[in-house]
BALOBA-1460 file (C-alpha; in Angstrom, 3 decimals):
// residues 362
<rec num="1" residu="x" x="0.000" y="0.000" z="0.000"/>
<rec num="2" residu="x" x="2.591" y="2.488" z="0.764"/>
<rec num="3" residu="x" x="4.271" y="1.978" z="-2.753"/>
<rec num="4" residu="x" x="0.076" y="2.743" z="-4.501"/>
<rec num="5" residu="x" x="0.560" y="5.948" z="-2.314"/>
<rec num="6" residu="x" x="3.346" y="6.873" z="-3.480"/>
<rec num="7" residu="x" x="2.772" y="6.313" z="-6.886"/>
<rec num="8" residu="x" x="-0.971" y="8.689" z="-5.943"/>
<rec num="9" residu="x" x="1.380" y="11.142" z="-5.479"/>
<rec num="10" residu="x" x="3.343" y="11.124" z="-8.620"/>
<rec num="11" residu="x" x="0.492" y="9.735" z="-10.951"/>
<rec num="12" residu="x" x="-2.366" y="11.302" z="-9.658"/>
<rec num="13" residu="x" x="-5.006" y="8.117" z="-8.852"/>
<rec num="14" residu="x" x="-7.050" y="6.617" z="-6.149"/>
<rec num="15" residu="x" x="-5.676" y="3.034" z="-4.888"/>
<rec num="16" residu="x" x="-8.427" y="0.808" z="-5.118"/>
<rec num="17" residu="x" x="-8.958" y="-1.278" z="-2.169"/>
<rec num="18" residu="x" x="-11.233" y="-3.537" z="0.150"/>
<rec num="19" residu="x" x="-9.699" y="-4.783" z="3.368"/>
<rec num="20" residu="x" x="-6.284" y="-4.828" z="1.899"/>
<rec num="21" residu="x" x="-7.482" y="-6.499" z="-1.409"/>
<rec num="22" residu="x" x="-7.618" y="-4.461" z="-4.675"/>
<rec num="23" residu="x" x="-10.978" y="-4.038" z="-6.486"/>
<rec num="24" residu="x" x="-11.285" y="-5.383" z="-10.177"/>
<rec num="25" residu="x" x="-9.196" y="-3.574" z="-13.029"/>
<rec num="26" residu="x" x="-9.722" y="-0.220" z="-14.273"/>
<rec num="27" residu="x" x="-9.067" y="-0.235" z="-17.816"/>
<rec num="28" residu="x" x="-8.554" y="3.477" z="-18.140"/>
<rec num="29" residu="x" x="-5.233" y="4.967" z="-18.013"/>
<rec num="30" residu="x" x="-4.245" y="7.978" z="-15.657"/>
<rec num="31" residu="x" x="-2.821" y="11.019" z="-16.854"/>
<rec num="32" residu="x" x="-0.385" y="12.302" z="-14.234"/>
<rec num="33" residu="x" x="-0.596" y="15.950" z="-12.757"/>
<rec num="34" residu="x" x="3.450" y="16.677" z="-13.222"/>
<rec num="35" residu="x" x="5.182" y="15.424" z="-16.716"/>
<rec num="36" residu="x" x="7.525" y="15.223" z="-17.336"/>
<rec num="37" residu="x" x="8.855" y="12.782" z="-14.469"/>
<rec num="38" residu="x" x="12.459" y="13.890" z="-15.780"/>
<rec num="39" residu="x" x="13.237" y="16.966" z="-17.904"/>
<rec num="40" residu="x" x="16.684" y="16.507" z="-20.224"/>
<rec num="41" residu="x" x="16.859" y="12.942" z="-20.752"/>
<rec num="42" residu="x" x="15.224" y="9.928" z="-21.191"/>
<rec num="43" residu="x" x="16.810" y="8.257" z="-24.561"/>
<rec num="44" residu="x" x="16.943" y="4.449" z="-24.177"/>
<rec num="45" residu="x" x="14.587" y="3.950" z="-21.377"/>
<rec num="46" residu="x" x="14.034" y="0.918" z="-19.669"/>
<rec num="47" residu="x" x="11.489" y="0.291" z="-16.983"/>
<rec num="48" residu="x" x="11.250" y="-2.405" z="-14.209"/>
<rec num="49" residu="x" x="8.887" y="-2.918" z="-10.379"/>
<rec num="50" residu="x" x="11.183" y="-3.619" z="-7.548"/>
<rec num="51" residu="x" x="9.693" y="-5.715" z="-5.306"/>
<rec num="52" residu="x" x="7.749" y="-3.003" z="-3.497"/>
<rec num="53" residu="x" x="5.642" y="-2.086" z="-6.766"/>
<rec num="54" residu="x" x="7.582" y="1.169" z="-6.635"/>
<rec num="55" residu="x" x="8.673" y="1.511" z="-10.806"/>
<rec num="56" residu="x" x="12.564" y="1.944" z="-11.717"/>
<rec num="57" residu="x" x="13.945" y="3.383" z="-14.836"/>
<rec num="58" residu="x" x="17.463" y="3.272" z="-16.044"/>
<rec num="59" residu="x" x="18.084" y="5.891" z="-19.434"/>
<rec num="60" residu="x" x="19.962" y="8.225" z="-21.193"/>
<rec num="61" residu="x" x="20.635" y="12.488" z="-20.460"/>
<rec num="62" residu="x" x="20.996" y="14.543" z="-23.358"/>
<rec num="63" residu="x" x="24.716" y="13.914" z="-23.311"/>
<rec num="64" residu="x" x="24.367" y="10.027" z="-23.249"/>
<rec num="65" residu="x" x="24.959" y="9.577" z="-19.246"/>
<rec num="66" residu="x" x="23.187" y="6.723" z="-18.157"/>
<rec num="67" residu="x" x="20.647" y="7.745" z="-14.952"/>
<rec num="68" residu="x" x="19.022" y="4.973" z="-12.811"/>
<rec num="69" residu="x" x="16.304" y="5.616" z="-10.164"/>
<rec num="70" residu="x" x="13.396" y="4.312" z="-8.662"/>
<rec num="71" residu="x" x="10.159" y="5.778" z="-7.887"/>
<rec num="72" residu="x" x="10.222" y="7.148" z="-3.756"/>
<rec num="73" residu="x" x="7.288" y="9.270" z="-1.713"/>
<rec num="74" residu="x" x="6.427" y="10.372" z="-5.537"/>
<rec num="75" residu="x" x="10.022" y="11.226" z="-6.998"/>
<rec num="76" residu="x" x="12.131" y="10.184" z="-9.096"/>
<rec num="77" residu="x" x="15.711" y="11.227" z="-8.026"/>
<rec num="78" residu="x" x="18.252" y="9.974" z="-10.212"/>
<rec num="79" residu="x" x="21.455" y="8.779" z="-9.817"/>
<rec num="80" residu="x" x="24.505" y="8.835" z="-12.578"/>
<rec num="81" residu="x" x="25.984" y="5.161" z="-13.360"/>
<rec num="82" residu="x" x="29.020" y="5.944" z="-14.773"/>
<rec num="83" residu="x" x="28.373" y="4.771" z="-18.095"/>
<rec num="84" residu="x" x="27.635" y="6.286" z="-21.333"/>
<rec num="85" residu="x" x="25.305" y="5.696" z="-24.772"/>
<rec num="86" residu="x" x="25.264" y="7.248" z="-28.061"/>
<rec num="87" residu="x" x="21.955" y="8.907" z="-27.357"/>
<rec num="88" residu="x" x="20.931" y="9.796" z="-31.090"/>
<rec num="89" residu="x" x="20.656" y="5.662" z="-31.741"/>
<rec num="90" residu="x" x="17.454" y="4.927" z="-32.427"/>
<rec num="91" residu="x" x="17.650" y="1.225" z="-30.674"/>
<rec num="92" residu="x" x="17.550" y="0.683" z="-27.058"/>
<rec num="93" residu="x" x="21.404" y="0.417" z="-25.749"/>
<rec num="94" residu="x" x="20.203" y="0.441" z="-21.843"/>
<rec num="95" residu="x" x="18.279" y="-2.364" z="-19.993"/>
<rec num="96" residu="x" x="17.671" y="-2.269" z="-15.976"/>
<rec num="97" residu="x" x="16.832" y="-5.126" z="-13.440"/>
<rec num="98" residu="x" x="16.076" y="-5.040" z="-10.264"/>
<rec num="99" residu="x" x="16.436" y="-7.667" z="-7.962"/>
<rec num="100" residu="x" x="15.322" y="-7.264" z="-4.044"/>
<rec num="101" residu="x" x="17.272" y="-3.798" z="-3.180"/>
<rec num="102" residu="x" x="19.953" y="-3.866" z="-5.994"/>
<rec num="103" residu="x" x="19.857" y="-2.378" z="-9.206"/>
<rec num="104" residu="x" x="21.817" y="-3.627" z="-12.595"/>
<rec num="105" residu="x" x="22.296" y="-1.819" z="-15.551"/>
<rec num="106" residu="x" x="23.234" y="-3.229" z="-18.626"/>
<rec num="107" residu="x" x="24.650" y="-1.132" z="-21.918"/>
<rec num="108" residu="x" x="26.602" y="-0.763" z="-24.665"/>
<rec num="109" residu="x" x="29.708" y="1.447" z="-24.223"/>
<rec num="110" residu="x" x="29.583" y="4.052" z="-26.700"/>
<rec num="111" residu="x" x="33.283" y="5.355" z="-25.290"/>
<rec num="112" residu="x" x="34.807" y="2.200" z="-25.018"/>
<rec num="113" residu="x" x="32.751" y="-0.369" z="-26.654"/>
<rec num="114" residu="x" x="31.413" y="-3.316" z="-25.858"/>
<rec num="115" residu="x" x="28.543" y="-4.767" z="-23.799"/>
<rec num="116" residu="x" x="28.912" y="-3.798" z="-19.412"/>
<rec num="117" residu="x" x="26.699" y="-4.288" z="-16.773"/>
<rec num="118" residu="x" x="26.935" y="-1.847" z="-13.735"/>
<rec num="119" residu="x" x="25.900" y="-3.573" z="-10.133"/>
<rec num="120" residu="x" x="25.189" y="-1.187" z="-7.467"/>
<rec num="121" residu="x" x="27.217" y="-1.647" z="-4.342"/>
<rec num="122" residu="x" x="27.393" y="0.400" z="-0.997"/>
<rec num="123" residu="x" x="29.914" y="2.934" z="-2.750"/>
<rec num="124" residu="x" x="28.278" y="3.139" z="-6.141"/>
<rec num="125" residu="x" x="28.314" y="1.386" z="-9.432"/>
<rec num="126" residu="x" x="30.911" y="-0.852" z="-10.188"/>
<rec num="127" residu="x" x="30.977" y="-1.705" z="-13.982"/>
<rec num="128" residu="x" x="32.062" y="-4.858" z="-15.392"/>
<rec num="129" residu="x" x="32.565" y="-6.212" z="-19.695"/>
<rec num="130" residu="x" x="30.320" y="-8.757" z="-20.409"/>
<rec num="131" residu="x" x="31.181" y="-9.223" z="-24.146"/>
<rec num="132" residu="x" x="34.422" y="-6.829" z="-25.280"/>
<rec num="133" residu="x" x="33.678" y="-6.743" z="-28.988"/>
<rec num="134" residu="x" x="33.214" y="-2.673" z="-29.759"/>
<rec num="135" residu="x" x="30.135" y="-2.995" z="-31.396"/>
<rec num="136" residu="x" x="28.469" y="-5.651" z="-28.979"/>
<rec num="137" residu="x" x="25.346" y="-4.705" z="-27.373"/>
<rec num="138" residu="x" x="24.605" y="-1.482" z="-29.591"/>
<rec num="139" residu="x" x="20.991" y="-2.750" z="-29.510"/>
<rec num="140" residu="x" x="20.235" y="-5.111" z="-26.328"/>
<rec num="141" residu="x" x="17.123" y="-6.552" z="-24.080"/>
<rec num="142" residu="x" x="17.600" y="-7.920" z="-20.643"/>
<rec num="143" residu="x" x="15.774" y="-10.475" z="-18.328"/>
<rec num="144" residu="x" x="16.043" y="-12.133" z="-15.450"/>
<rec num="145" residu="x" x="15.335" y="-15.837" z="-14.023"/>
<rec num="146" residu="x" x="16.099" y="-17.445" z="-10.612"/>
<rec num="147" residu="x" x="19.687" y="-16.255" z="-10.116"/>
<rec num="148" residu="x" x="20.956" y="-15.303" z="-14.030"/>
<rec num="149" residu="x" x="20.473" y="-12.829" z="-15.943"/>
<rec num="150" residu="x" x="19.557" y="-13.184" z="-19.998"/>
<rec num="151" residu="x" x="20.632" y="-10.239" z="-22.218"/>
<rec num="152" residu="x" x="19.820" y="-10.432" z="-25.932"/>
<rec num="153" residu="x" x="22.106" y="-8.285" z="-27.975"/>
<rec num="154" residu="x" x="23.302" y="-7.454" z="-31.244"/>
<rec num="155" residu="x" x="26.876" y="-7.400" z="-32.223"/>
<rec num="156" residu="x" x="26.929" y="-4.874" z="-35.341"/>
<rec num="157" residu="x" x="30.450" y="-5.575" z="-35.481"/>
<rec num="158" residu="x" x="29.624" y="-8.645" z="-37.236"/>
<rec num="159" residu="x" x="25.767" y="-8.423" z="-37.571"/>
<rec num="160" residu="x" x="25.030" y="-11.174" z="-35.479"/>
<rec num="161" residu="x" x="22.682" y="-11.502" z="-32.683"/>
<rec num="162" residu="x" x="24.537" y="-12.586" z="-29.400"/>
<rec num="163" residu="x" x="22.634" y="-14.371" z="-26.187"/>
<rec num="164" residu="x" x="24.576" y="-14.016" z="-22.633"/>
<rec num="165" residu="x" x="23.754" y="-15.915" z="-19.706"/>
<rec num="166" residu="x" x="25.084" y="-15.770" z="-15.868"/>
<rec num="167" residu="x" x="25.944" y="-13.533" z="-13.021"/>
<rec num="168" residu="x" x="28.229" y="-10.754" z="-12.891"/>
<rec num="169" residu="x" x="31.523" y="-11.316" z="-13.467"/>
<rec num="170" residu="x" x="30.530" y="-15.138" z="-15.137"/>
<rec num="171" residu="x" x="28.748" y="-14.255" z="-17.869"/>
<rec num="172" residu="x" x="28.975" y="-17.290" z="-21.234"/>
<rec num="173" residu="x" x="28.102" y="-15.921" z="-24.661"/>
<rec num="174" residu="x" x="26.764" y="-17.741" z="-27.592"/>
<rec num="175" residu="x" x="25.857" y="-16.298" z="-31.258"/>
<rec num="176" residu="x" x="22.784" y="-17.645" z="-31.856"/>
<rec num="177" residu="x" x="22.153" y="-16.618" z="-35.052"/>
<rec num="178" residu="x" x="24.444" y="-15.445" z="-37.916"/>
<rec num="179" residu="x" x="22.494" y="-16.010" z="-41.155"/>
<rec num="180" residu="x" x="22.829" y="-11.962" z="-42.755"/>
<rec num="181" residu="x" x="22.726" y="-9.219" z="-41.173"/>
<rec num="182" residu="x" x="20.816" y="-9.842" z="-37.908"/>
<rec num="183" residu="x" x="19.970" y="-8.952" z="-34.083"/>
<rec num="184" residu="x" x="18.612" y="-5.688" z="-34.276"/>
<rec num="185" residu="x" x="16.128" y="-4.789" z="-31.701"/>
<rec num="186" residu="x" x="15.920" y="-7.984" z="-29.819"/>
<rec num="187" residu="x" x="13.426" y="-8.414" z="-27.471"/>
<rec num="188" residu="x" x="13.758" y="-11.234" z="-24.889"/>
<rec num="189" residu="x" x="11.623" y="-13.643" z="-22.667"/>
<rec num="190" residu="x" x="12.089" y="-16.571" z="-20.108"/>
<rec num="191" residu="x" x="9.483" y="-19.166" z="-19.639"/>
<rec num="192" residu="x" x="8.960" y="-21.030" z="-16.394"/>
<rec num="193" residu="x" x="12.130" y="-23.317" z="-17.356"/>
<rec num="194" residu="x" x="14.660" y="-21.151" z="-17.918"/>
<rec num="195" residu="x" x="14.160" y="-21.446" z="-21.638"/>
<rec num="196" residu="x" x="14.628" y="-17.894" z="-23.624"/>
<rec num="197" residu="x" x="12.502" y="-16.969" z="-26.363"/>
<rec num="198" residu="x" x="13.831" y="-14.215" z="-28.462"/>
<rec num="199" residu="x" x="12.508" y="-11.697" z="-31.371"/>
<rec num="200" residu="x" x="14.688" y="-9.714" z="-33.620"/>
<rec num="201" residu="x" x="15.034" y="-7.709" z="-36.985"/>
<rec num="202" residu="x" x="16.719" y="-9.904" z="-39.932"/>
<rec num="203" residu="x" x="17.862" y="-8.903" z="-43.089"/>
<rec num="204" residu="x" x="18.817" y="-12.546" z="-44.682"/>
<rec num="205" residu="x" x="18.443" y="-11.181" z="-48.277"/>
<rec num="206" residu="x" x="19.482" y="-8.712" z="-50.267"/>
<rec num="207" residu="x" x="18.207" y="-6.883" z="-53.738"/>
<rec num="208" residu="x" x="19.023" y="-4.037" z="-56.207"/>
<rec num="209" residu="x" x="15.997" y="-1.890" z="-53.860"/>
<rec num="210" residu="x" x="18.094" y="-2.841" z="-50.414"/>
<rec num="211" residu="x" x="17.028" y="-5.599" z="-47.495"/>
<rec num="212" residu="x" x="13.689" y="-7.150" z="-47.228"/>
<rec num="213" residu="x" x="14.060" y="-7.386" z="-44.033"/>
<rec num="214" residu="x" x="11.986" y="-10.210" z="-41.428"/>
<rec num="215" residu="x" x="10.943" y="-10.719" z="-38.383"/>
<rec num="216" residu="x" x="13.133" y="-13.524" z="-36.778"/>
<rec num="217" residu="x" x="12.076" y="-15.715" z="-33.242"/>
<rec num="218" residu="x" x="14.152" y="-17.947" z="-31.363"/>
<rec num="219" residu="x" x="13.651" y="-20.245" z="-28.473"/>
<rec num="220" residu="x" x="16.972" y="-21.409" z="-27.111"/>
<rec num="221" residu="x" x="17.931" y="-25.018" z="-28.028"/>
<rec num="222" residu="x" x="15.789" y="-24.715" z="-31.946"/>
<rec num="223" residu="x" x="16.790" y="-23.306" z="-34.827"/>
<rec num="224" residu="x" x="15.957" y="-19.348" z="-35.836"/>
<rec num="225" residu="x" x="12.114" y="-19.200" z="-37.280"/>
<rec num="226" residu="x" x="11.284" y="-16.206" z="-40.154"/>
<rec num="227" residu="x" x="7.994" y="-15.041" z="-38.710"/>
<rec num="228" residu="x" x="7.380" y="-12.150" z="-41.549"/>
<rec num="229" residu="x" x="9.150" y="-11.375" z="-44.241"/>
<rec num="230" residu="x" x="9.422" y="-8.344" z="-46.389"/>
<rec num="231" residu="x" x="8.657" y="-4.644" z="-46.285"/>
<rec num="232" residu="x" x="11.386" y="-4.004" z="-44.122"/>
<rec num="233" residu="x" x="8.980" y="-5.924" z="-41.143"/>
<rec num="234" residu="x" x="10.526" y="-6.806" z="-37.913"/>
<rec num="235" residu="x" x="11.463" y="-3.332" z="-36.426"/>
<rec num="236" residu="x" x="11.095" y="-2.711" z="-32.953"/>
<rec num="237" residu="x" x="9.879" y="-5.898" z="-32.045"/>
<rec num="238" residu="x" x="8.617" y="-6.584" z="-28.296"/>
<rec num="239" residu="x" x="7.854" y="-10.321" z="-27.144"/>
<rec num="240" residu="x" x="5.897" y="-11.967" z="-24.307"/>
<rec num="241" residu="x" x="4.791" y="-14.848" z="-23.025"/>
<rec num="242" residu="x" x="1.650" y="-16.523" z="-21.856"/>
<rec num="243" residu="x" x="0.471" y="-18.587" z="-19.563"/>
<rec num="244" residu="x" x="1.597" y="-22.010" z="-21.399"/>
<rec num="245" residu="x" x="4.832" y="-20.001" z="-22.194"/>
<rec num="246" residu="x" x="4.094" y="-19.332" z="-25.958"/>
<rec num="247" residu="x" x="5.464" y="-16.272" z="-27.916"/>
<rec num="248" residu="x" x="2.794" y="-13.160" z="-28.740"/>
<rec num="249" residu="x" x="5.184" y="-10.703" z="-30.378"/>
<rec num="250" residu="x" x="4.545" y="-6.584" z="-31.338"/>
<rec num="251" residu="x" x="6.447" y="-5.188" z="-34.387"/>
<rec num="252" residu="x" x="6.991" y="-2.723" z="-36.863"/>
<rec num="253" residu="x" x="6.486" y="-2.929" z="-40.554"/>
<rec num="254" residu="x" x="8.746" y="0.142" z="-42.069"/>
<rec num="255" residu="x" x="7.829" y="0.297" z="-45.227"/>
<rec num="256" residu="x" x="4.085" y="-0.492" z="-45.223"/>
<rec num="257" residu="x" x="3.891" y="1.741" z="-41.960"/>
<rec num="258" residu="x" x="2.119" y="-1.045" z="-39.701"/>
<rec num="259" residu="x" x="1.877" y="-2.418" z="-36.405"/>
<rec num="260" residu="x" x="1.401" y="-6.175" z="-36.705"/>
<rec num="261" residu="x" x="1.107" y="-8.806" z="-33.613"/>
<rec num="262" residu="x" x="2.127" y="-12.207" z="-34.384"/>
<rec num="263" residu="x" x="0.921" y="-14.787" z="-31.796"/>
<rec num="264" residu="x" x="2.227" y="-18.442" z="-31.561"/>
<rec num="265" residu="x" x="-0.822" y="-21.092" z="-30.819"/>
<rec num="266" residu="x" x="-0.859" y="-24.651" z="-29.517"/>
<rec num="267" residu="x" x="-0.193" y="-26.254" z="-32.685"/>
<rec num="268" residu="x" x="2.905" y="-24.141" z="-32.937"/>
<rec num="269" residu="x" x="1.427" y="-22.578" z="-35.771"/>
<rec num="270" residu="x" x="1.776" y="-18.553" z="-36.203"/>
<rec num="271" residu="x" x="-0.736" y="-16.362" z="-36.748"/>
<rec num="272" residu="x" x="-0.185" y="-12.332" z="-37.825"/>
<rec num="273" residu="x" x="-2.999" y="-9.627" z="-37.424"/>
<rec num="274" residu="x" x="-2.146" y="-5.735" z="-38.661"/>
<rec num="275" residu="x" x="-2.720" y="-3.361" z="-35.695"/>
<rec num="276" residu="x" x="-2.479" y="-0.090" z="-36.825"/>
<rec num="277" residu="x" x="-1.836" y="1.602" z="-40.047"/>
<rec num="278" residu="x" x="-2.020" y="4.880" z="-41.731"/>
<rec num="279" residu="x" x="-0.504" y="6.931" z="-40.917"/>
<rec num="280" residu="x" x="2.538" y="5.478" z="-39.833"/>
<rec num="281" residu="x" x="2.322" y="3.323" z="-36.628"/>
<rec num="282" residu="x" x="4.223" y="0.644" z="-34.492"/>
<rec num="283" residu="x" x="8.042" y="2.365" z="-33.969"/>
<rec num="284" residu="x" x="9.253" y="1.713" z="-30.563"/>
<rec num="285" residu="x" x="6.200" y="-0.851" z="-29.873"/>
<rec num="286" residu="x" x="6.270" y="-2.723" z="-26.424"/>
<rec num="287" residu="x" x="3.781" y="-5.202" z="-25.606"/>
<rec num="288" residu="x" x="2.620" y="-6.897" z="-22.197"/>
<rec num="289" residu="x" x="0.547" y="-9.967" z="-21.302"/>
<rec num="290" residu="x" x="-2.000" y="-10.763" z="-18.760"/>
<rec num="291" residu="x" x="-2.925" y="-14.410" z="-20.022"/>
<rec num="292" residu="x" x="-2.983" y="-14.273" z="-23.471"/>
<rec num="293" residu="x" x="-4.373" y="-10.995" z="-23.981"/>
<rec num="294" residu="x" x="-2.100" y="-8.388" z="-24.761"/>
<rec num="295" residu="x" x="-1.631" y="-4.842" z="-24.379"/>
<rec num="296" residu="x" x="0.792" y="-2.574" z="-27.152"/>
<rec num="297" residu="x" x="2.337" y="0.598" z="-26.486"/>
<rec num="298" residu="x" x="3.452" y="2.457" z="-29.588"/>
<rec num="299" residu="x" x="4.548" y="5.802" z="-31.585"/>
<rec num="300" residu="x" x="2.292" y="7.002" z="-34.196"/>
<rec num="301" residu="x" x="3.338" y="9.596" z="-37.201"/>
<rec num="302" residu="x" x="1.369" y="12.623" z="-36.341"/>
<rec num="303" residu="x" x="0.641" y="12.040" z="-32.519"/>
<rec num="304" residu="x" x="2.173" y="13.608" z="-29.899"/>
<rec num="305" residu="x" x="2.515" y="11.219" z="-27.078"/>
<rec num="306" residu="x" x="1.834" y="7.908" z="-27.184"/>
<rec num="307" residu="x" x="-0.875" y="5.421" z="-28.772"/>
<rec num="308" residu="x" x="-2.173" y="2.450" z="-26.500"/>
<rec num="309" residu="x" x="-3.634" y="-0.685" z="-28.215"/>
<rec num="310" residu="x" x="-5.485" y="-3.339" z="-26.308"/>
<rec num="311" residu="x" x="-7.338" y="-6.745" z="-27.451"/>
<rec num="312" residu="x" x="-10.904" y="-6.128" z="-27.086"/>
<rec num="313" residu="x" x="-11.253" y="-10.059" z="-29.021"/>
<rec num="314" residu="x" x="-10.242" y="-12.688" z="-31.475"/>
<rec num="315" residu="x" x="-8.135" y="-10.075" z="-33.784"/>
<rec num="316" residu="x" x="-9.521" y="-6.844" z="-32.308"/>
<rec num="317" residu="x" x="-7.801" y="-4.107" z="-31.124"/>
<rec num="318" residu="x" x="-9.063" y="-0.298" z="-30.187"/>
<rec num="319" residu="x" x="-6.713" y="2.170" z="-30.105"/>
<rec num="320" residu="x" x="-6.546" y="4.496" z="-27.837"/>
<rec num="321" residu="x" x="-4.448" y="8.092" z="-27.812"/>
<rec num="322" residu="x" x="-2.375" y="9.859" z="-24.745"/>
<rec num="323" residu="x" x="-1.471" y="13.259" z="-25.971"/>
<rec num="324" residu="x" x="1.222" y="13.947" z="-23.335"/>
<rec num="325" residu="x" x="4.694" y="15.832" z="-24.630"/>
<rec num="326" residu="x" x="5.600" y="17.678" z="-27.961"/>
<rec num="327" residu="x" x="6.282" y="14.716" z="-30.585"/>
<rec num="328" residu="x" x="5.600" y="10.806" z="-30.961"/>
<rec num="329" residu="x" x="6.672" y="8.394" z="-27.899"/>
<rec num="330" residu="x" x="10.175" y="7.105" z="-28.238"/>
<rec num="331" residu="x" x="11.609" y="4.721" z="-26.472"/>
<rec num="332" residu="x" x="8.594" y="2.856" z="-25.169"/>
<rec num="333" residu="x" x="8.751" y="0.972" z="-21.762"/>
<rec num="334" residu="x" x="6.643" y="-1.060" z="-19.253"/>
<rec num="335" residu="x" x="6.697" y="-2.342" z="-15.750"/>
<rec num="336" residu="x" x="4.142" y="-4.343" z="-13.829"/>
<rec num="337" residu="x" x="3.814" y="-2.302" z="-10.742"/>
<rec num="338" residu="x" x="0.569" y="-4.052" z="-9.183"/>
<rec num="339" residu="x" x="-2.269" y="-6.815" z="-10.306"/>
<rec num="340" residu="x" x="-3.821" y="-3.687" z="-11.929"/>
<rec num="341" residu="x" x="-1.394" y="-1.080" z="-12.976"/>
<rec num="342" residu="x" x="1.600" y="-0.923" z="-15.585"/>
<rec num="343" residu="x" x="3.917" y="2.157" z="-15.087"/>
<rec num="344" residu="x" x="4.533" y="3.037" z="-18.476"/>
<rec num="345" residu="x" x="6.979" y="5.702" z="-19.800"/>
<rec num="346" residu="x" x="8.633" y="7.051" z="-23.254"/>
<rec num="347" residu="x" x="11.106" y="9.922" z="-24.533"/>
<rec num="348" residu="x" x="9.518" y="12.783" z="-25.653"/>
<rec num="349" residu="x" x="12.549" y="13.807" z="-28.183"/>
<rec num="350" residu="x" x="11.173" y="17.337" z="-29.015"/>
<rec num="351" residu="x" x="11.355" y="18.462" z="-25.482"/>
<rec num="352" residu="x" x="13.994" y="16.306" z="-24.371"/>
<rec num="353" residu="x" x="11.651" y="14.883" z="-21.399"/>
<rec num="354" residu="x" x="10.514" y="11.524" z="-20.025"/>
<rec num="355" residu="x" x="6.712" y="11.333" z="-20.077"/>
<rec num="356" residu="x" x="4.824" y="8.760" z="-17.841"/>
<rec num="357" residu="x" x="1.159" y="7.398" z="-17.137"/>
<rec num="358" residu="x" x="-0.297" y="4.141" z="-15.098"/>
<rec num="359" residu="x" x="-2.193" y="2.163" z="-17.211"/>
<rec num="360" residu="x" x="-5.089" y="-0.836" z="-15.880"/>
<rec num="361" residu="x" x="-3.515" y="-3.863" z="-16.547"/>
<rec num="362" residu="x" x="-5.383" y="-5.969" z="-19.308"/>
């Protein structure tokens, strides 16, 4: 309860509740009283709950310094890591975890390359090299399961995507896939075993008009899977997973201008529905579960803020628009902060300000 109160503070809602139990979902989102949450920064972001509810973000200044902090009596104070990101890249070099009070942050080093985590300790960040290749980890994504962590990432040295699994300081690294040029804007999820199930941007052929570009899934231990091919599709992809641990995926189609979801079902068969369309939707998409019915965050040409898509039924989605900040989201992020709210925040690159709501959880 004290973390919903806090969060009343910064947000601006009523915490449902009925002897210590939350009421049922509301759907609606909440439009706080004070954005931005930070003014001059907020490139890369990446969002997670603690185990108090209370959200944490990890992102970019203006200048690329990488900021970490975590929601307290309504603030966000934050707190330099040590690191630094190209903060003009348009993929996501910065993922955060949180595990009971300590914070990780993993990113590419844009001064002297390579993929790092930084671990919080009693004097600070210490930062360690996961993978030391220059180019590794220019685009990552980042989970967590039991006691390792799983980071996604893609080496643009050699255009591969990478997986790394471990602890800090024991990390072991496998290319998973190296058919073209591939790994771009991986997006990763563990199931219930420890398995991880990864989406990324391919580009396994080439013409006289440029890449075709796919969308690409892997589940550790198969082989790579070409989900959608063409029209440059595959961009900014963001995967969950239900409850029997099968992939739904969000992505962007470049040159049609789409949002598609792709969802996998028992048979193992896939199945790909268009989202959104004219004009221009789907860049920095991120997508959540609550069963199998998911929830899509996303930039739209033309809207300032964000646009929020959630499945009303079989291959239905309604749109809905948050006009918060000067130009579209970048930079999408969630994180489960109750049964019924998602924190969720973007970069508003006009103004050079992280933007946030609380949306009900589907």
């Amino acid at each position: 309860m004290k973390a919903c109160l806090a969060l009343s503070v910064l947000l601006g809602f009523a915490c449902g509740s009925d002897g210590g139990h939350e009421l049922s979902c509301d759907p609606d989102f909440v439009n706080p009283n004070n954005n931005p949450i930070y003014q001059g920064g907020g490139a890369h972001l990446s969002a997670y709950a603690g185990s108090d509810g209370a959200p944490c973000i990890a992102f970019a200044k203006q200048n690329g310094d990488i900021v970490v902090s975590c929601e307290h009596n309504g603030r966000f104070d934050g707190v330099d890591v040590g690191g630094k990101v190209e903060p003009d890249w348009f993929g996501r070099s910065i993922g955060l975890i949180v595990k009971g009070l300590e914070r990780y942050v993993f990113f590419w080093d844009a001064v002297g390359g390579g993929l790092k985590v930084a671990d919080e300790t009693e004097k600070g960040f210490s930062i360690d090299t996961i993978d030391p290749d220059e180019k590794a980890g220019v685009d990552l994504s980042v989970a967590v399961h039991g006691d390792d962590f799983y980071v996604a990432y893609l080496d643009m040295g050699e255009h591969d995507l990478r997986f790394a699994k471990g602890r800090v300081g024991a990390f072991s690294i496998t290319t998973l896939d190296a058919e073209g040029a591939v790994g771009n804007d991986p997006s990763i999820a563990v199931d219930d075993n420890g398995v991880a199930h990864i989406c990324y941007y391919g580009c396994g052929e080439f013409s006289l008009s440029g890449c075709e570009g796919e969308l690409r899934y892997i589940a550790l231990g198969t082989v790579p899977q070409v989900i959608d091919h063409g029209d440059d599709a595959g961009w900014y992809c963001s995967i969950a997973l239900d409850a029997t641990s099968l992939p739904h995926i969000a992505y962007h189609v470049h040159k049609k201008g789409e949002l598609r979801y792709a969802f996998q079902d028992k048979d193992k068969q896939w199945h790909v529905n268009i989202v959104d369309s004219v004009p221009s939707a789907g860049a920095f998409a991120v997508l959540v579960l609550d069963g199998q019915s998911p929830l899509i965050a996303y930039s739209k040409e033309g809207i300032n803020g964000v646009v929020l898509a959630r499945h009303d039924a079989l291959d239905t989605f309604t749109q809905k628009v948050v006009n918060i900040g000067k130009s579209p989201a970048k930079h999408c992020a969630f994180a489960r902060v109750s049964r019924c709210k998602l924190f969720l925040g973007w970069f508003d690159e006009r103004s050079s300000a992280l933007d946030a709501i609380l949306v009900g959880a589907p």
